[in-house]
MDTraj code that builds the backbone (N, CA, C; nanometers):
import mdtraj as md
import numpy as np

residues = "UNK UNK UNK UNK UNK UNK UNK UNK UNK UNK UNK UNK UNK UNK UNK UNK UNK UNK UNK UNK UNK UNK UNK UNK UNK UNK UNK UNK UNK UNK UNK UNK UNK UNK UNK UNK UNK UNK UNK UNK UNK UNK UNK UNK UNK UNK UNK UNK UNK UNK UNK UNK UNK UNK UNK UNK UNK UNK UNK UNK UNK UNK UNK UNK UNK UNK UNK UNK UNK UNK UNK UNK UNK UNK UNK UNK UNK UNK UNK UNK UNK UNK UNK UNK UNK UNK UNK UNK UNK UNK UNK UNK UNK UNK UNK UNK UNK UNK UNK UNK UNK UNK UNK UNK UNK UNK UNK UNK UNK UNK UNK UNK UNK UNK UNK UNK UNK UNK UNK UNK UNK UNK UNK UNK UNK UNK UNK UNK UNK UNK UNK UNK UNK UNK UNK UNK UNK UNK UNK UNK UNK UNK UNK UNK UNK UNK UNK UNK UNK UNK UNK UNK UNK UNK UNK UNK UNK UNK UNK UNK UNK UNK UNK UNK UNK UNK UNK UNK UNK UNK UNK UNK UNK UNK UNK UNK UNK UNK UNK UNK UNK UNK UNK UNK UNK UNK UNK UNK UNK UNK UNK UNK UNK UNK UNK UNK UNK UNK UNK UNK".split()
xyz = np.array([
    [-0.9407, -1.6207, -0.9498],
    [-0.8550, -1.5630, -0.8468],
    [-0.8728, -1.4112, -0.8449],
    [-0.9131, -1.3869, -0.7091],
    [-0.9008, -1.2136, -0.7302],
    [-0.7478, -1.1717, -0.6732],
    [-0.6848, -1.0519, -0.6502],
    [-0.6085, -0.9967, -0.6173],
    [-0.6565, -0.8727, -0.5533],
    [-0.5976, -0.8866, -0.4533],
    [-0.6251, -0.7540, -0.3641],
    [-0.4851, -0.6721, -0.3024],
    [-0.4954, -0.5180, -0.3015],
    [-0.4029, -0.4726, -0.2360],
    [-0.4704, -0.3988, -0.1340],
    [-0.3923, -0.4623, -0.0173],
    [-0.4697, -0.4539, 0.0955],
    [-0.3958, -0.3098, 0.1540],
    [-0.4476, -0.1919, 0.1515],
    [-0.3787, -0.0763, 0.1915],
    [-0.4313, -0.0228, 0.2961],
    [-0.3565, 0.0491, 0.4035],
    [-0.3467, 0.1436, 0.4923],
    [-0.3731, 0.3010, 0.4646],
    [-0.4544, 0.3469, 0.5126],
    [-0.4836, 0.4667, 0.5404],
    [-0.3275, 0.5604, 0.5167],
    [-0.3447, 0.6770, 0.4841],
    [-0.2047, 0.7173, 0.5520],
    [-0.1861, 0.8471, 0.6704],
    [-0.1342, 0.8836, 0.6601],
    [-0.0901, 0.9393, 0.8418],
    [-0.1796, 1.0428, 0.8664],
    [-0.1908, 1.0339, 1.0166],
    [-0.2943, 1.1378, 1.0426],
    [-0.1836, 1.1895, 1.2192],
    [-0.2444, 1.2996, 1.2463],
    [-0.1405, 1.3408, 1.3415],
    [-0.1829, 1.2362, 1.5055],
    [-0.2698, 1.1711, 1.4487],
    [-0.2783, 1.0216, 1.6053],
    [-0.1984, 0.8740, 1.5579],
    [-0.1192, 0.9108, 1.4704],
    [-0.0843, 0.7682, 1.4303],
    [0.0560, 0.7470, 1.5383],
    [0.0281, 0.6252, 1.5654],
    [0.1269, 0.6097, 1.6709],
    [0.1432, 0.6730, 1.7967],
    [0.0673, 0.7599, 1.8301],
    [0.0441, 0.8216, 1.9561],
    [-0.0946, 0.8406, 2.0359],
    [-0.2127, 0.7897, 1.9196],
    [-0.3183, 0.7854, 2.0282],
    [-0.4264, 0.6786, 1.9695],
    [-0.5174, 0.6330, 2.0167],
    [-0.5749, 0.5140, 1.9374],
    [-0.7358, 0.5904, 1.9085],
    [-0.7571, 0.5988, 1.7747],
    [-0.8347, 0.6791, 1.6884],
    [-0.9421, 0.5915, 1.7226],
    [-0.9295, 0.4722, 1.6864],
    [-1.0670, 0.3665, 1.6697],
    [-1.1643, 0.4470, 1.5899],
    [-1.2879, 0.4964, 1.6152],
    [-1.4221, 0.4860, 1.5143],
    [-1.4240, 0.6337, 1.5461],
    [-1.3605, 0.7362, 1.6316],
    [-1.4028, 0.8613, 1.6822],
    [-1.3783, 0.9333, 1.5038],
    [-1.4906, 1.0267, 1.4942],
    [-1.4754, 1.1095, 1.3954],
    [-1.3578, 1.2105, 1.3782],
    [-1.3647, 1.2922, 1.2480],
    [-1.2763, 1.3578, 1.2656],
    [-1.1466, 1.3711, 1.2129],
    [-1.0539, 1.2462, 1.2607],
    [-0.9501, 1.2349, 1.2247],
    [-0.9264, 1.2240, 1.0667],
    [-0.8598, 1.3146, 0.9891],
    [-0.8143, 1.3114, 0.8686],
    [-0.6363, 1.3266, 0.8196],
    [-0.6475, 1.2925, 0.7688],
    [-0.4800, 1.2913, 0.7459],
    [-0.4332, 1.3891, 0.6821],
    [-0.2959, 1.4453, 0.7485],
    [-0.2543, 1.5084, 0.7450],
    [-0.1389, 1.5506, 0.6447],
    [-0.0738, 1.6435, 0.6207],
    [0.0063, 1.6953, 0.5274],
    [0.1319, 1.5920, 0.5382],
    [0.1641, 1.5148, 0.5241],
    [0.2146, 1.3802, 0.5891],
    [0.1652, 1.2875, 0.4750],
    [0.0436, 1.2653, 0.5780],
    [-0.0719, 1.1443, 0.5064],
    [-0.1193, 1.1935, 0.3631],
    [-0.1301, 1.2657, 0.3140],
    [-0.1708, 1.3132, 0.1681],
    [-0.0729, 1.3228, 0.0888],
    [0.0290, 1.3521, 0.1364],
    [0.1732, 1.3399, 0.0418],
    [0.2058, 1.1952, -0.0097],
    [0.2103, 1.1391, 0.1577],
    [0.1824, 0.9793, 0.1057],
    [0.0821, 0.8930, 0.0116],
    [-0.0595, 0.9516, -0.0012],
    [-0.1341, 0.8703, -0.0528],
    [-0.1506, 0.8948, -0.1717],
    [-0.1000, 1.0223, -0.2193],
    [-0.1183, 1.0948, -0.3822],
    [0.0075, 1.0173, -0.4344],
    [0.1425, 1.0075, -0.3937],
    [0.2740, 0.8967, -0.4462],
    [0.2158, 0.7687, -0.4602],
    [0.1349, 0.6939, -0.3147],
    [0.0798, 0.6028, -0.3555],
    [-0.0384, 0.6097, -0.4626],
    [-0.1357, 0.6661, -0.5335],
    [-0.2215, 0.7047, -0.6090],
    [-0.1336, 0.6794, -0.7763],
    [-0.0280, 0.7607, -0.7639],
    [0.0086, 0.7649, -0.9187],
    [0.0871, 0.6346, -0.9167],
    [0.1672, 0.5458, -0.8243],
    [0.1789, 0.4001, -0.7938],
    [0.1257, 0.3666, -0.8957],
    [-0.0418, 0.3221, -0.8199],
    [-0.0921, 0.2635, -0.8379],
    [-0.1804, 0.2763, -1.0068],
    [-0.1785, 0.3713, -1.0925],
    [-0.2637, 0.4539, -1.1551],
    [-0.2649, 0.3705, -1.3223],
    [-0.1385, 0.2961, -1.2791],
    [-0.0429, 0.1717, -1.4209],
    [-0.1381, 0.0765, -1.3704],
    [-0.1956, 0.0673, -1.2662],
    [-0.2549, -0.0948, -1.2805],
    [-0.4148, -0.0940, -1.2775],
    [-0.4517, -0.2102, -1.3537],
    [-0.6135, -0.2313, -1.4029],
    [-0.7474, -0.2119, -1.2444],
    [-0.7093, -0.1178, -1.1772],
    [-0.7810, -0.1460, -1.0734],
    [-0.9635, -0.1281, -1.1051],
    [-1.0473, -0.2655, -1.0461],
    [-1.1580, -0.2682, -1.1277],
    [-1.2787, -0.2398, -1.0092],
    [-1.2496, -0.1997, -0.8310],
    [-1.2887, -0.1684, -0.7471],
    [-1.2155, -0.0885, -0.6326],
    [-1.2496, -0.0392, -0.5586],
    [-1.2113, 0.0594, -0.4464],
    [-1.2756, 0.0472, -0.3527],
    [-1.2773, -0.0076, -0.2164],
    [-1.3610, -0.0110, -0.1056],
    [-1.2822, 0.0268, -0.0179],
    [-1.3729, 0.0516, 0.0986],
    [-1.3318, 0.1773, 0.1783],
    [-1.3822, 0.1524, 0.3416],
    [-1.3197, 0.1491, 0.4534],
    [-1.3271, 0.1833, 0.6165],
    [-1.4403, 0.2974, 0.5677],
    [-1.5243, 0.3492, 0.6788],
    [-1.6335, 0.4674, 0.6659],
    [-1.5647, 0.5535, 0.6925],
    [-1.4178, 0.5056, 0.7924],
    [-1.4145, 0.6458, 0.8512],
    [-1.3203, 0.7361, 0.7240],
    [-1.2959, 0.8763, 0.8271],
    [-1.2876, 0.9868, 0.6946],
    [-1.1393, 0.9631, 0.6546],
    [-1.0267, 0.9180, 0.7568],
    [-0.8800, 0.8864, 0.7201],
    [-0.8913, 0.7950, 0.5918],
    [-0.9640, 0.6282, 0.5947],
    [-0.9190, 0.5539, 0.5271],
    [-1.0347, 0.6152, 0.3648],
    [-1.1109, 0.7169, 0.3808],
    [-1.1901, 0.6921, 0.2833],
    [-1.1132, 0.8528, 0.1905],
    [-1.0319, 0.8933, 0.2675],
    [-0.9575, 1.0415, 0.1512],
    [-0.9049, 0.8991, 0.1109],
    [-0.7771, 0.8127, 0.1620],
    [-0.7211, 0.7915, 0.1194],
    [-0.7713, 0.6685, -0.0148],
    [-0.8819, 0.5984, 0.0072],
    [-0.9574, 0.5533, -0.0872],
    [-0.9798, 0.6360, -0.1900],
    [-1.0360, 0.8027, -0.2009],
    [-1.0797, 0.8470, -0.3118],
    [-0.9345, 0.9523, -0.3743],
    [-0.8548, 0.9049, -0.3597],
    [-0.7360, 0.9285, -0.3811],
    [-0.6864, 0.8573, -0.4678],
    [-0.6575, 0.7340, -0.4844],
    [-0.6451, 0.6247, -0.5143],
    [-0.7793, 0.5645, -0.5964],
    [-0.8801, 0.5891, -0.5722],
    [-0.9837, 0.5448, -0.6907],
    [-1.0158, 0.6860, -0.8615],
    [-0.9648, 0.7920, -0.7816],
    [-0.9579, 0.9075, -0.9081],
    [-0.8965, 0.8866, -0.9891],
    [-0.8021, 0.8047, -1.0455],
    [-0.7092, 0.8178, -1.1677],
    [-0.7466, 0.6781, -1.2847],
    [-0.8567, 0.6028, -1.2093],
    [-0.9062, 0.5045, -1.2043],
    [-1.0829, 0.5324, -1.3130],
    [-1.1251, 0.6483, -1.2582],
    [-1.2714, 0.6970, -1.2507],
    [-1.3747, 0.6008, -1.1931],
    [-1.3502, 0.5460, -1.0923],
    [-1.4068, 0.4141, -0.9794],
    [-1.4479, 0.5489, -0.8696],
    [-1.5944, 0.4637, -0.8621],
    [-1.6907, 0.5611, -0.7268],
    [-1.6003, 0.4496, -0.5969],
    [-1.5975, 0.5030, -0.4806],
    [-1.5298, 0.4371, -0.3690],
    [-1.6822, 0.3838, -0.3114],
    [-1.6394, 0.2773, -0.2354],
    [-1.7767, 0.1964, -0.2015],
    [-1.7546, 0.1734, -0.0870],
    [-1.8119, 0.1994, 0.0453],
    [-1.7709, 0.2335, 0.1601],
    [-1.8340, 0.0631, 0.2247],
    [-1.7414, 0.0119, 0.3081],
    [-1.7962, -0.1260, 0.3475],
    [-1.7577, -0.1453, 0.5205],
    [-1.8528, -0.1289, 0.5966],
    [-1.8615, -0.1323, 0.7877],
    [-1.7531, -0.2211, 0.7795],
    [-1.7817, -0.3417, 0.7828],
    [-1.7031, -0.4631, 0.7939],
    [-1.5611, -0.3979, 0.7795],
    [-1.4782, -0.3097, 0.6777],
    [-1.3213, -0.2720, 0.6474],
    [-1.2879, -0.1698, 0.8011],
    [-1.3639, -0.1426, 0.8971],
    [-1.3781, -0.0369, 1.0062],
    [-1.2335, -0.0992, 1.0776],
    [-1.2271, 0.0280, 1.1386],
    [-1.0935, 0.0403, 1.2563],
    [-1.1445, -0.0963, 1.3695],
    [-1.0875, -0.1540, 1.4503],
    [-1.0977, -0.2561, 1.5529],
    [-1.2212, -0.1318, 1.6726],
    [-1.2926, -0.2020, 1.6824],
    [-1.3685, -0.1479, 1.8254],
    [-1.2867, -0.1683, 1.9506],
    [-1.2807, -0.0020, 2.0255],
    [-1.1718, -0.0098, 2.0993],
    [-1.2538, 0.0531, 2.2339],
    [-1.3983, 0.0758, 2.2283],
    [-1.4561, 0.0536, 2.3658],
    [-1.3853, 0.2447, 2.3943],
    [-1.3858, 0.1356, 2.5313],
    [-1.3273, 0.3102, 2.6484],
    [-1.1995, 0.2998, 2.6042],
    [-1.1423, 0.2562, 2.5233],
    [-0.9422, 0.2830, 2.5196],
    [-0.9924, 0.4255, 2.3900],
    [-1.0784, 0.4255, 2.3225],
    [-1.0882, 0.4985, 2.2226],
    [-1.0341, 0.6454, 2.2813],
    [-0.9981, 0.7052, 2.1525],
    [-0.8995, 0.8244, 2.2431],
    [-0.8189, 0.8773, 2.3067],
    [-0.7984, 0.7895, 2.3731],
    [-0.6752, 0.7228, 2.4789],
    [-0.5305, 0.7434, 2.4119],
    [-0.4313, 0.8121, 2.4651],
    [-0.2866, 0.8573, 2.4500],
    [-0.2295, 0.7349, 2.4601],
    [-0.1332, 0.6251, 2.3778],
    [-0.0865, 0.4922, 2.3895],
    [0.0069, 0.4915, 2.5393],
    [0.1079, 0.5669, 2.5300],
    [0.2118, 0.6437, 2.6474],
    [0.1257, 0.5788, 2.7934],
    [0.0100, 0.6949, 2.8170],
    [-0.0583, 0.6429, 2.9012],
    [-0.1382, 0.5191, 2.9106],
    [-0.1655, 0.4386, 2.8501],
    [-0.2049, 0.3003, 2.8410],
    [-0.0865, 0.2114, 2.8507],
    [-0.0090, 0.2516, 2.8047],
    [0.1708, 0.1909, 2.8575],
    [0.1386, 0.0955, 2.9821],
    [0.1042, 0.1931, 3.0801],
    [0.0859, 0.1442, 3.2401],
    [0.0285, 0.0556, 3.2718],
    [-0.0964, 0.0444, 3.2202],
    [-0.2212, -0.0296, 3.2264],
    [-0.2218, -0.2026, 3.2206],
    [-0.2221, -0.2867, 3.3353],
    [-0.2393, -0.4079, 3.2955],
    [-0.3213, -0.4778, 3.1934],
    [-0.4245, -0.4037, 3.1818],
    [-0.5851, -0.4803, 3.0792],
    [-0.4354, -0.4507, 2.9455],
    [-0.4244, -0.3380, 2.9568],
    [-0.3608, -0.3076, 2.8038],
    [-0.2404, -0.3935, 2.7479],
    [-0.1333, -0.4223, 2.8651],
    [-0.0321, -0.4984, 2.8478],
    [-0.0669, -0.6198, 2.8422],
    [-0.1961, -0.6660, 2.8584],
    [-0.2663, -0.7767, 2.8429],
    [-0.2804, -0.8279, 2.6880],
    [-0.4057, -0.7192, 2.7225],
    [-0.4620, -0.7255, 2.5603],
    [-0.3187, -0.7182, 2.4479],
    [-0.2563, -0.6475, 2.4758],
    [-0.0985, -0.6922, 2.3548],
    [-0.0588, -0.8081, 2.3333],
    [-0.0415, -0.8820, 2.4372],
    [0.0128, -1.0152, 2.4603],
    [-0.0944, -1.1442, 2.4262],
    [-0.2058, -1.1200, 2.4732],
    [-0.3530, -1.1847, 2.4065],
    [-0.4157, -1.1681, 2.3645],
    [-0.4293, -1.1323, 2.2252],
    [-0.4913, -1.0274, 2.1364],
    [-0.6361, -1.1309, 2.1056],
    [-0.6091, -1.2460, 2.1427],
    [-0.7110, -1.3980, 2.1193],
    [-0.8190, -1.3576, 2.2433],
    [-0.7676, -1.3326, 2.3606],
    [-0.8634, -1.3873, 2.4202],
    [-0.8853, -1.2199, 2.5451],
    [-0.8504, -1.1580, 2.5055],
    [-0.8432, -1.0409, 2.6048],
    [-0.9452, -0.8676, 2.4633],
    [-1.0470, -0.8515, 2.5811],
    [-1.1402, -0.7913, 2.4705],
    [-1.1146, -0.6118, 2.5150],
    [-1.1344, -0.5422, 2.4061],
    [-1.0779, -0.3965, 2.4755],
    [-1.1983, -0.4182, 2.5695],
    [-1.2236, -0.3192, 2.6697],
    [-1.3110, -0.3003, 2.7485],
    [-1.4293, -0.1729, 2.6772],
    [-1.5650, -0.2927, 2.6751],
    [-1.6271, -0.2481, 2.6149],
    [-1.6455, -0.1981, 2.4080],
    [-1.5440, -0.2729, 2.3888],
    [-1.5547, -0.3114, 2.2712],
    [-1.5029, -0.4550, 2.1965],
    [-1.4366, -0.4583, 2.1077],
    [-1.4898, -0.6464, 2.0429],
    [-1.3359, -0.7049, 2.0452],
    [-1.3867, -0.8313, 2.0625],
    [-1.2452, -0.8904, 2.0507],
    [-1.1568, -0.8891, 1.9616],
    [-1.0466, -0.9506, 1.9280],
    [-0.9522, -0.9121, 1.7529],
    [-1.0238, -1.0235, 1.6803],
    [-1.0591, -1.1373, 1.7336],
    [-1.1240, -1.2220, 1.6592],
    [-1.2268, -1.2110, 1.5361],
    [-1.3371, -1.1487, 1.6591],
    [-1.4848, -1.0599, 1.5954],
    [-1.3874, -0.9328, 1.4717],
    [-1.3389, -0.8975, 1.4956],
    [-1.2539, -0.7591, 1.3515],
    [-1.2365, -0.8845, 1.2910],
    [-1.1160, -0.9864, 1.3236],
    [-1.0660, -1.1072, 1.1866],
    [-1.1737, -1.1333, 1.1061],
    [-1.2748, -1.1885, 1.1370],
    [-1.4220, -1.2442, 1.1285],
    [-1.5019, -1.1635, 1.0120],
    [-1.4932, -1.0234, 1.0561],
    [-1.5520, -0.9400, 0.9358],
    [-1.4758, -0.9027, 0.8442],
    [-1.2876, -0.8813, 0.8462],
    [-1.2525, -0.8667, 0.7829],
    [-1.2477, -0.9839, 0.6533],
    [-1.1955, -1.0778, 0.7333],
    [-1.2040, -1.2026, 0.6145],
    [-1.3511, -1.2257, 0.5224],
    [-1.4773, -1.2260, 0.6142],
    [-1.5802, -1.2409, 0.5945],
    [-1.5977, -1.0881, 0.4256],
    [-1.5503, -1.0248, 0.4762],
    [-1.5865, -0.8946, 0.3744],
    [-1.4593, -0.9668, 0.2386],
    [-1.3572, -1.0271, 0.2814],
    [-1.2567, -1.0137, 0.1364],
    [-1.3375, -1.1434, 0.0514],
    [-1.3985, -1.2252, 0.1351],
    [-1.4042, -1.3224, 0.0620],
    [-1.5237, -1.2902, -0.0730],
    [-1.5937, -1.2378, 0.0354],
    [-1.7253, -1.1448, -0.0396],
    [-1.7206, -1.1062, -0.1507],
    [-1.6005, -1.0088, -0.1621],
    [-1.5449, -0.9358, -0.2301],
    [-1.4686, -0.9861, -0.3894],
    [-1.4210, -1.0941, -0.3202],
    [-1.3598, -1.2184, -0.4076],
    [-1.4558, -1.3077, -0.5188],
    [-1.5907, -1.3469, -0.4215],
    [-1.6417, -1.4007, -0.5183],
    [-1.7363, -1.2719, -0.6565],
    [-1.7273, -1.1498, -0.5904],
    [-1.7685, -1.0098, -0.7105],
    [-1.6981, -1.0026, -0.7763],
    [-1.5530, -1.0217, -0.7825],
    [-1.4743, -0.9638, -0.8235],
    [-1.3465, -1.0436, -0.8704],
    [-1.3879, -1.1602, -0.9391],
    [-1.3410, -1.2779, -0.9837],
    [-1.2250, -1.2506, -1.1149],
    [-1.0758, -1.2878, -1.1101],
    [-0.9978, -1.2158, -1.1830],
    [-0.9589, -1.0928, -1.2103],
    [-0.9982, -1.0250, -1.0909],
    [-1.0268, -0.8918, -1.1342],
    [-0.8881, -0.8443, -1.0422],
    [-0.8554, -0.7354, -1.0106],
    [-0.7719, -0.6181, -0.8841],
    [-0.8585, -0.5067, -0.8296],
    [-0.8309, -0.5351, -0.7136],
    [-0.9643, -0.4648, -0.6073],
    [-0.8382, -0.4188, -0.5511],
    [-0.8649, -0.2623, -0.4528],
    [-0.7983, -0.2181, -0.3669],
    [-0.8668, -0.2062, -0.2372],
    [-0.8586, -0.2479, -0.0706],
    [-0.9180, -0.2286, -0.0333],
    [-0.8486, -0.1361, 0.0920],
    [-0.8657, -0.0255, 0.1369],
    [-0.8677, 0.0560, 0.2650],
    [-0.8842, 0.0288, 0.4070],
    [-0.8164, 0.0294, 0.4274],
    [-0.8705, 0.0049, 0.6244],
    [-0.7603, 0.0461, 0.6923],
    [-0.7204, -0.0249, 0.8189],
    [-0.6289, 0.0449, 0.9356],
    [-0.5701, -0.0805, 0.9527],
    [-0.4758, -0.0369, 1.0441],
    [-0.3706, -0.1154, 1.0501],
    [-0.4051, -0.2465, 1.1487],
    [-0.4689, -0.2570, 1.2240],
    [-0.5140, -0.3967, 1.2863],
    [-0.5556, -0.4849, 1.1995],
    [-0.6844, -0.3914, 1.1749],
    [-0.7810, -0.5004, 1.0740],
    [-0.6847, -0.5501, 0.9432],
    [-0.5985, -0.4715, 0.9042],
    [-0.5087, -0.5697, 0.7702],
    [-0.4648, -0.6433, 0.8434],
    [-0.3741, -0.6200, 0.9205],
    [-0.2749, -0.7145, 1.0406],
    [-0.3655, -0.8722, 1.0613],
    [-0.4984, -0.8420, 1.0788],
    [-0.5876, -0.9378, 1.1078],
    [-0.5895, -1.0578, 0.9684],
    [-0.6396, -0.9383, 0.8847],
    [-0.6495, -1.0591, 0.7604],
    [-0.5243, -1.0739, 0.6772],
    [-0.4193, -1.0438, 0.7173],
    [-0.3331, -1.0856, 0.6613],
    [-0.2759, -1.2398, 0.7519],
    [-0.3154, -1.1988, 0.9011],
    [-0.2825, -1.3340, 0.9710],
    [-0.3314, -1.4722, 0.9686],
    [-0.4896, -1.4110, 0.9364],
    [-0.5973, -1.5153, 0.9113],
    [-0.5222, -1.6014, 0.7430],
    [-0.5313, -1.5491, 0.6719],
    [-0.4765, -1.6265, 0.5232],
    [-0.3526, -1.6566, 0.5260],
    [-0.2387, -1.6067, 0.6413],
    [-0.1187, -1.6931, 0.6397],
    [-0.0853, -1.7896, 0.7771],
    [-0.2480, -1.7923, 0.8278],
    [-0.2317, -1.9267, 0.9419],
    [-0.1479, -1.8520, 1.0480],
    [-0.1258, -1.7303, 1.1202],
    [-0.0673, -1.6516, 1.2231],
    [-0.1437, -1.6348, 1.3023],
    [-0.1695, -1.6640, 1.4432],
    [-0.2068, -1.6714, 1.5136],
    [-0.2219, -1.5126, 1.5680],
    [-0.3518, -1.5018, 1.6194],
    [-0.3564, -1.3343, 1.6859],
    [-0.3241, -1.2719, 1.7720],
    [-0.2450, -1.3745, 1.8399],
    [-0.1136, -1.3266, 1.9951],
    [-0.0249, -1.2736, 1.8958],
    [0.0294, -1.3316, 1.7769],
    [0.1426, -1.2454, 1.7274],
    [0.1494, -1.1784, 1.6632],
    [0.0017, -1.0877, 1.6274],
    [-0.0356, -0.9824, 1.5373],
    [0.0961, -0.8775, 1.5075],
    [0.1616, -0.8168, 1.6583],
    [0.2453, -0.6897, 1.6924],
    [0.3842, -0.7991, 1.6425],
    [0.4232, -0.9009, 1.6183],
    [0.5239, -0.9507, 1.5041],
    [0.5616, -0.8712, 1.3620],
    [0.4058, -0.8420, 1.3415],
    [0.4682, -0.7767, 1.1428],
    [0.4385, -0.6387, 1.2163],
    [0.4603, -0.5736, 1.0541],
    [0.4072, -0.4086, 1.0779],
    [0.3478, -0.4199, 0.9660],
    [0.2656, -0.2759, 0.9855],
    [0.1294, -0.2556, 0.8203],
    [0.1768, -0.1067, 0.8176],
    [0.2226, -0.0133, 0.8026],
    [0.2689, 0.1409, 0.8281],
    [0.1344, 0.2479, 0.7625],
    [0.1270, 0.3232, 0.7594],
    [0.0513, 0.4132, 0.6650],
    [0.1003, 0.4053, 0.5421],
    [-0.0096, 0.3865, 0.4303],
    [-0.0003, 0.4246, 0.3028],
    [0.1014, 0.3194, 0.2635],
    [0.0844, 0.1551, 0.3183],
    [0.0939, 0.0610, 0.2954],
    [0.0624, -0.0525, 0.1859],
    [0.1430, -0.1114, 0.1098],
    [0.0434, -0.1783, 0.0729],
    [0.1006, -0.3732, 0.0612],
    [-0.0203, -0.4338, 0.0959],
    [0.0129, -0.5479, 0.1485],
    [-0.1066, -0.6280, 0.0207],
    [-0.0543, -0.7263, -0.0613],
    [-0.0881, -0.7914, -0.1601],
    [-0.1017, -0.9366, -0.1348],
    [-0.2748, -0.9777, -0.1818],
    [-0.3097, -1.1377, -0.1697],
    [-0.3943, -1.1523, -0.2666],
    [-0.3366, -1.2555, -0.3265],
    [-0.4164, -1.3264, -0.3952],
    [-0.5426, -1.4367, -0.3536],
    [-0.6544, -1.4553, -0.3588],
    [-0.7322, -1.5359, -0.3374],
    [-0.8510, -1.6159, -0.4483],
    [-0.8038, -1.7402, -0.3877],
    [-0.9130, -1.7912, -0.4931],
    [-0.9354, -1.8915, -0.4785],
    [-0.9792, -1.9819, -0.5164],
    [-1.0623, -2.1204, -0.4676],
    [-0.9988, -2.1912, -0.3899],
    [-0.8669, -2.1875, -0.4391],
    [-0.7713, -2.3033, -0.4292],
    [-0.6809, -2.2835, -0.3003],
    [-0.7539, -2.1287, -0.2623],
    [-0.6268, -2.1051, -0.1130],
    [-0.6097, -1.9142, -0.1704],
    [-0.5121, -1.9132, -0.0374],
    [-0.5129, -1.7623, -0.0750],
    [-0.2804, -1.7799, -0.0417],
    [-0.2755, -1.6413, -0.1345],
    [-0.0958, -1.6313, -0.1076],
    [-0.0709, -1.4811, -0.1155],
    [0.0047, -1.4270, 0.0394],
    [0.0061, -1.3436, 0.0272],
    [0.1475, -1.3005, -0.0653],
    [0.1722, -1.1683, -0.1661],
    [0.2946, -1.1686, -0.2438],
    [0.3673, -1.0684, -0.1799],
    [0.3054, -0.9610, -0.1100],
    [0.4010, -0.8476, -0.0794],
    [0.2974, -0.8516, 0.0864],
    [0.4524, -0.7843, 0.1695],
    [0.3561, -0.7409, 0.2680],
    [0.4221, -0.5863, 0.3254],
    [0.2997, -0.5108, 0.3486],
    [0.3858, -0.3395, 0.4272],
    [0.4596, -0.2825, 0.3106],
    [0.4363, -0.3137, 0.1869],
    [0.5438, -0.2424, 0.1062],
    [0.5157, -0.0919, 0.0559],
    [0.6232, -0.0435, 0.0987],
    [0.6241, 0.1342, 0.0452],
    [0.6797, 0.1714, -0.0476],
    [0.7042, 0.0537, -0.1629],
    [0.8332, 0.0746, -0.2567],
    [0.7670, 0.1201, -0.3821],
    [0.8623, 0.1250, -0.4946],
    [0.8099, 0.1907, -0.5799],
    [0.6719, 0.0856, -0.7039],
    [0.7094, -0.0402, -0.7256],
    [0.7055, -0.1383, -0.7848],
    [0.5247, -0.2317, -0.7136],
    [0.4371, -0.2320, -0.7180],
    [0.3679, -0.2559, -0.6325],
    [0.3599, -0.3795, -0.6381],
    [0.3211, -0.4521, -0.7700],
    [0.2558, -0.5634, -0.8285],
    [0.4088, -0.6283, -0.9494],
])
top = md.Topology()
chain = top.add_chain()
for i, resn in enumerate(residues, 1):
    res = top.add_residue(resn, chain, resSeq=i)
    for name in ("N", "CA", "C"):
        top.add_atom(name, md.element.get_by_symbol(name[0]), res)
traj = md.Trajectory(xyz[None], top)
């Protein structure tokens, strides 16, 4: 059985107000670093025996943040990437408010594709595809892994049988951390979104 804590990036000044997707750049902010260094010494009591990482630069401070107290190199993996968000990339949420494709795509997260980028399916697909991966390396072990808030949303839905219309049901927040166990026999998630003090 591996164990994974499936964590969130933490805040950057587009969180909740504009959709970052893959655009460079974005790093987190005096906010987001406050958050991820509390989460860091969290985490610093437990045997963590890997660190993988989104490419981009938000989820990968907050990876080598969290792998320093550890002395773990961060291992950067495509597959952990933000959801491909096409032409919405960049895009102010406020103003997408309006937008039918968009009020769409919320409501059918299954079958409605951003425009010009991938469905939530194709993200589920690599995300799961990457933990399982990960699972069979890393057998008994505690792995931490980095990404954004869809793609957890995704594989946390995929291993508890949630369908991807009701993704916007849970929340994943920044500097999150959401805990599953996996292993032959099935996977169980133990914590989900937790910001508390107690991780494991």
């Amino acid at each position: 059985m591996t164990t994974f804590l499936l964590i969130r990036h933490g805040e950057t000044d587009a969180v909740g107000k504009s959709l970052m997707g893959w655009a460079p750049g974005w790093r987190l902010n005096e906010t987001g670093r406050r958050q991820v260094e509390r989460l860091s010494k969290r985490l610093a009591q437990h045997p963590l025996r890997g660190v993988y990482t989104s490419p981009l630069e938000r989820a990968r401070e907050t990876a080598e943040t969290i792998a320093r107290p550890h002395g773990l190199s961060v291992q950067v993996l495509y597959e952990l990437g933000e959801v491909r968000l096409g032409e919405w990339e960049g895009e102010v949420i406020a103003d997408l408010d309006s937008r039918e494709e968009w009020r769409r795509y919320n409501t059918f997260r299954m079958g409605v594709r951003a425009p010009g980028g991938e469905l939530m399916i194709e993200t589920q697909t690599r995300m799961v595809r990457a933990l399982i991966d990960l699972a069979a390396r890393h057998r008994d072990q505690l792995v931490a892994v980095v990404s954004h808030g869809d793609p957890l949303r995704c594989a946390v839905a995929a291993f508890m049988g949630i369908p991807l219309d009701l993704l916007l049901r849970f929340e994943i927040e920044p500097a999150s951390v959401s805990v599953l166990e996996l292993g032959p026999w099935g996977a169980r998630v133990l914590r989900l979104n937790h910001t508390g003090e107690a991780v494991l």
